[in-house]
N, C-alpha and C positions, 0 to 999 in steps of 0.2 A: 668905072672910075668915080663917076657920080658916085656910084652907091657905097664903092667903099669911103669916101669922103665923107659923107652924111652921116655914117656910121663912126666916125672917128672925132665931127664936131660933137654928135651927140655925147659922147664920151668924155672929154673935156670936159664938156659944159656943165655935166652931174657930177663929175669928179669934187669940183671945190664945193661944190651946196652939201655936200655929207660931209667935208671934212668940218664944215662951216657948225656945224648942227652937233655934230661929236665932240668938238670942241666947246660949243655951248654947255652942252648934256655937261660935260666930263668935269668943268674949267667950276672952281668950289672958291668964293669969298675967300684973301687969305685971314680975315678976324674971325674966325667962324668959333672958331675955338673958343672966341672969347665974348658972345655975344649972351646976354640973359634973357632967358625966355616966360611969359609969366602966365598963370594962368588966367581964366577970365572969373569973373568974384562968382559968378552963377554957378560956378561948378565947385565952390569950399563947401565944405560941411560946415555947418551953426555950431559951437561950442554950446555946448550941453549945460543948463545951468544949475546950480546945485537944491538939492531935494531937501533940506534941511527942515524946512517947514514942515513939510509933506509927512517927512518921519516924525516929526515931533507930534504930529495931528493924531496917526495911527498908534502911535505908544502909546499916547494919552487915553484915546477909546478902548484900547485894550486891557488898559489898567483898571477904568470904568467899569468894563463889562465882567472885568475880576472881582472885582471889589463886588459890583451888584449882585452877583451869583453866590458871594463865601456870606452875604448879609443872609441870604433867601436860606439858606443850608445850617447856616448860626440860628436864625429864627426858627426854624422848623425843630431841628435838636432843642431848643431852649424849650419851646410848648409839650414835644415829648415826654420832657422833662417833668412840665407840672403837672401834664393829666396822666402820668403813669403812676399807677400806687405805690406807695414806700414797700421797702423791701427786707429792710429791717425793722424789726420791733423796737428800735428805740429813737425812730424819727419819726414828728408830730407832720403832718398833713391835713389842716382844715380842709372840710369837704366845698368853701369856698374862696375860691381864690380872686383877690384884686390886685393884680400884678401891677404897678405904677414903675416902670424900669425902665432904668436910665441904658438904651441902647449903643453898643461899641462902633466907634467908628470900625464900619465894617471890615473884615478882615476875615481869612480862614480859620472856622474853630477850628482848636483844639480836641484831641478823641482823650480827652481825662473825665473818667465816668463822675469825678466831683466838678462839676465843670462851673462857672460863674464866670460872669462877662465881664472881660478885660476891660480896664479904666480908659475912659475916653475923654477925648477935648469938646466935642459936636453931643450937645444934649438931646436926646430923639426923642419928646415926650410919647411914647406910647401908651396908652389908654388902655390895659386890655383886661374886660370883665369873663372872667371864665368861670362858670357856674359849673362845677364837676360834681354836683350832686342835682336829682331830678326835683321840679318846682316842689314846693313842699303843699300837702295837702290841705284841703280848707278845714280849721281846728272844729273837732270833734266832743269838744266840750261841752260835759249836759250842760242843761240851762241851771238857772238858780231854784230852790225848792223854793215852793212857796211858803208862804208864813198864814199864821192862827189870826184870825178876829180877834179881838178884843174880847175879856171876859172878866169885869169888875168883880162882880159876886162869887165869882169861881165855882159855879154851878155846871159848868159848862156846857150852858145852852150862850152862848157868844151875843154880845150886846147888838149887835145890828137883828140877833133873834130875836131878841127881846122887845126893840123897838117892835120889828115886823108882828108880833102876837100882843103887842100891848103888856106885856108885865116889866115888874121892876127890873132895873139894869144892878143895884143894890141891894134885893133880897132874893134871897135864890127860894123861898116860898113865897112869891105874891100875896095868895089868900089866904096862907097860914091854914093851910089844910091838914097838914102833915105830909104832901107830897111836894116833891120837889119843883120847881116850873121844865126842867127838862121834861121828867119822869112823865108828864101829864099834854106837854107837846108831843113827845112820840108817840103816844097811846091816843092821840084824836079828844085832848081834851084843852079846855080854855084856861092857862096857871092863874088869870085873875078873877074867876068865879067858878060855878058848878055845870057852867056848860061847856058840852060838846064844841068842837073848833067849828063845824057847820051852823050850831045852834048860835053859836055866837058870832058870824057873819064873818070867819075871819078867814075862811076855805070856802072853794067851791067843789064840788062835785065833776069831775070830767068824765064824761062817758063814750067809751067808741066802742058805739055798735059793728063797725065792722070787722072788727077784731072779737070783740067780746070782754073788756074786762071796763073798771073806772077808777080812779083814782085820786084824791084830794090835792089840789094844787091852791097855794095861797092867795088870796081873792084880789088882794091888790097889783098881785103880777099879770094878772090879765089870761085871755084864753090862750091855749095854747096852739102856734102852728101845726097844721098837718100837711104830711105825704099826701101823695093821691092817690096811695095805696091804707091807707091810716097803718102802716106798718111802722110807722114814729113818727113821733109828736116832738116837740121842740120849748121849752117853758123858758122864758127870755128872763134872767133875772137885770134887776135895774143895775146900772153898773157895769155891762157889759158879760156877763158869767153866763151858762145857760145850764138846765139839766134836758135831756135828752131821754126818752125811753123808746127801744126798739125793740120789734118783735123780730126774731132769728129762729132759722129753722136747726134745730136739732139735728142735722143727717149723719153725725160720728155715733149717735146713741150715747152720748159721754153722761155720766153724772155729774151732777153740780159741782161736783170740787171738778172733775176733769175739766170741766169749762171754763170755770175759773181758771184751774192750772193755765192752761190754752193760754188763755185770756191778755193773763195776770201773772205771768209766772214772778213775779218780782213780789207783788203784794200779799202780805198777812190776809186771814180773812175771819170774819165768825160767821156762824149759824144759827140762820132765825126759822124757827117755823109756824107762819103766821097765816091765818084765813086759806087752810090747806094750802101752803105752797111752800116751797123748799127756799130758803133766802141765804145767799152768801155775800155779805156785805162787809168790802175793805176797811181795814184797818182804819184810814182820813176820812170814808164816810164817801168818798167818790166816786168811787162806782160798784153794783150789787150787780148779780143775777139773783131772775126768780122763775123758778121752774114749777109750773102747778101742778100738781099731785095727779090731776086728770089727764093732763094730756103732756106728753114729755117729749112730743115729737118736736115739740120747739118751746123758746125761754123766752125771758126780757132782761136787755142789757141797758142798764141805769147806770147814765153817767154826767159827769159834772162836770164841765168844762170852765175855766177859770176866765175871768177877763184881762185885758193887760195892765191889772195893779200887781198880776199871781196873788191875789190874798184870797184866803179861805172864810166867806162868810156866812153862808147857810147849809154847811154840813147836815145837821141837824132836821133841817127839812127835807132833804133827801132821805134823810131814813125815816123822818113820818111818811114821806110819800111813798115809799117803797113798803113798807109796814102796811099802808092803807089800801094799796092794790088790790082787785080781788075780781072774781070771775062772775060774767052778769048772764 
């Protein structure tokens, strides 16, 4: 009895705790229907704000980098232009060009083979020196010929010869010999008396033993320099001018004109033949070869070198000197 009794409270007693709980669970607010629910702000999305700036930034730059690139491609076409040579025969092209051009606000060229740069507001001084021809060479221009001494009497022995030998600069006979004062300086004589240029103190005598020949050089010019070879001598005249005589080896076997040719091909020449030796002496008196009859394996080359006035003023001596040369 107990035990079914026990068993019948307990029964009871759990019976209302589930209906109790089921009816919790079950039993629904009746505003339910009508209640707003919200959500919490951490969980909305930010409204996105607008890029307007952003794209205006990027189109700008891109417009930029348009523009800088159609200049770079304009300019390049534009210098092809000038350093390409014309094409037709009736367009002038100076081989130097100073381009001073007013630059287009950059923009894409145009492919029109006549092309010239659209008009702009934005002035782009561009400097551009384009030298399309090579530097020009340093001018090859002979010097200026030189000019004649002075010659009063027209004797044409030239007044500074004249001085230099002591005769008149206005009578082309000094001593009234019958010869003329040239005629008597080339030949080793004094135009104001009967003496010899030696006898008359107005030449000396030069003599090089180690060559072998001598020569008359005017006494007031002084001795002459030598080599260390005595292979030339060097005669200083006053004023800067000098005559020169060198001894040269003959190794072509040429004859006197050939060497001259050689020499001189531009120079006139005449033919002296004086104290056995063969003499070719230019046209101006400036420079001779003389080849001695004895020995022809070598010559001398007599020359006149001017000083910086270029004037010609002892021609004349040079061909006494050369005239007076002779074998010792």
């Amino acid at each position: 009895m107990f035990g079914i009794d026990s068993k019948s409270k307990k029964s009871k007693v759990k019976a209302p705790k589930r209906s109790r709980r089921k009816s919790e669970m079950t039993t629904l607010p009746p505003d339910l229907d009508r209640r707003i629910h919200v959500m919490p702000k951490e969980f909305y999305q930010r409204v996105k704000q607008s890029n307007t700036k952003l794209m205006v930034i990027l189109i700008v730059v891109v417009v930029v980098l348009a523009l800088v690139f159609g200049f770079g491609f304009w300019l390049t076409q534009t210098l092809r232009q000038v350093n390409t040579p014309p094409t037709t025969p009736t367009q002038n092209v100076t081989s130097e060009v100073n381009a001073n051009t007013q630059l287009p606000n950059v923009s894409p060229p145009v492919t029109n083979t006549n092309q010239s740069p659209p008009p702009s507001n934005i002035n782009v001084n561009a400097n551009l020196n384009i030298n399309a021809s090579p530097p020009t060479p340093p001018s090859t221009a002979a010097p200026p010929s030189p000019t004649l001494g002075n010659d009063i009497d027209a004797d044409d022995l030239l007044d500074p010869e004249e001085v230099l030998f002591g005769s008149s600069r206005n009578n082309s006979d000094t001593d009234g010999d019958g010869f003329s004062d040239i005629e008597e300086v080339l030949n080793g004589y004094d135009p104001s008396s009967s003496q010899d240029l030696v006898s008359a103190g107005l030449v000396n005598v030069f003599q090089n033993e180690t060559i072998g020949y001598q020569v008359l050089i005017p006494k007031s010019w002084g001795a002459p320099r030598r080599s260390s070879s005595d292979r030339l001598i060097i005669v200083i005249i006053p004023g800067g001018s000098k005559i020169e005589i060198q001894v040269r080896d003959n190794t072509t076997n040429l004859t006197p004109a050939g060497l001259f040719f050689n020499l001189l091909p531009q120079s006139k020449s005449q033919q002296l033949s004086i104290n056995n030796n063969t003499i070719l002496l230019s046209s101006d008196k400036l420079n001779a070869i003389i080849m001695p009859a004895e020995n022809s394996s070598s010559y001398y080359f007599v020359t006149y070198t001017l000083g910086t006035d270029n004037v010609i003023s002892y021609p004349n001596v040079l061909e006494m000197m050369v005239r007076s040369l002779k074998s010792i």
